[in-house]
C-alpha positions in Angstrom: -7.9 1.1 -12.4 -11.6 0.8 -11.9 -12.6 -2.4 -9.1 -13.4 -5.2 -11.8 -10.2 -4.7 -13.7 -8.4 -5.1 -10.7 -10.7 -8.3 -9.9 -10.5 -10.2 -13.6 -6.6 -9.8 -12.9 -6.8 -12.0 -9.8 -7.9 -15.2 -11.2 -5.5 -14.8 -13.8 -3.0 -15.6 -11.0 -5.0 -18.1 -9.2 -5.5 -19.8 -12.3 -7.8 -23.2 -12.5 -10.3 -21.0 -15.2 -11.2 -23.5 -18.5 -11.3 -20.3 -20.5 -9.1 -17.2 -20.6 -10.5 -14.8 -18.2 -10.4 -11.8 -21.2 -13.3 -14.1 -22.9 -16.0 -13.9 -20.0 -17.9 -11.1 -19.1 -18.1 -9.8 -15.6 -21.6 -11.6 -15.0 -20.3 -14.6 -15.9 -20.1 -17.9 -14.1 -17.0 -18.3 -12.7 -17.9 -21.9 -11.7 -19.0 -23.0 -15.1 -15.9 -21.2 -16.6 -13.6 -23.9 -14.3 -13.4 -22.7 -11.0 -12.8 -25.2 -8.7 -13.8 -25.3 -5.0 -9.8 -25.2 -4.3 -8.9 -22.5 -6.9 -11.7 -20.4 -4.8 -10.0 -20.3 -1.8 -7.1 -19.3 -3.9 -9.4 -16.5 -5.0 -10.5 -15.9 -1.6 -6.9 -15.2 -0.4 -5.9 -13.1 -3.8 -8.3 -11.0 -2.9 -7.8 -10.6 0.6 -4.1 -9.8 -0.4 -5.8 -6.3 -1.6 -6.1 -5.8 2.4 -9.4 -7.0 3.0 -10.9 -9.6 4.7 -14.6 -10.8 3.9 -16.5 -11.5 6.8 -18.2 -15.1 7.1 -21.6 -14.3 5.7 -20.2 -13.6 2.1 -17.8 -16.3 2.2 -20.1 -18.6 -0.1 -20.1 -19.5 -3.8 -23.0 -16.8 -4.3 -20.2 -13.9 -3.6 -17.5 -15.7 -5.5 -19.9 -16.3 -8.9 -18.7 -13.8 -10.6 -16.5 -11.1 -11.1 -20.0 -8.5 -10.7 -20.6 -11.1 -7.8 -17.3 -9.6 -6.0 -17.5 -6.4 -6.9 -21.5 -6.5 -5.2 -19.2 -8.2 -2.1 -16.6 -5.5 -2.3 -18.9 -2.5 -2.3 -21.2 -4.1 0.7 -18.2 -4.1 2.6 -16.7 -1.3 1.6 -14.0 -2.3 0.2 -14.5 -1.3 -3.4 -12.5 1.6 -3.3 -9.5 -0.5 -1.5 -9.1 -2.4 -4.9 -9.7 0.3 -7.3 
């Protein structure tokens, strides 16, 4: 399952999204879309469940924009084959 498949699934989980995550595109805003400051540290731990851990510097609302936002995060760590 290629990396931002694996990443839209996540905030159907967390959850706290205005829309449906199948009606935003991957350079979307996940902010505007509903994502609240505590949903994203549900979204920070979903994805650390993938056995990952993002270091401080891309802990920020910049990495968590969007789901191309986490996938740029993913692959700078390289973790991007870990989720796929």
């Amino acid at each position: 399952m290629p990396v931002v498949e694996r990443i839209r699934d996540v905030p159907k989980v967390v959850g706290g999204l205005q829309r449906d995550i199948p009606e935003l595109m991957d350079g979307d805003d996940l902010c505007a879309a509903g994502l609240t400051s505590h949903a994203t540290v549900g979204l920070t731990l979903a994805l650390e469940a993938f056995d990952i851990g993002f270091p401080d510097r891309l802990l920020s609302s910049r990495t968590l924009a969007s789901v191309d936002a986490i996938a740029v995060g993913l692959e700078e760590i390289g973790a991007a084959e870990v989720v796929a």
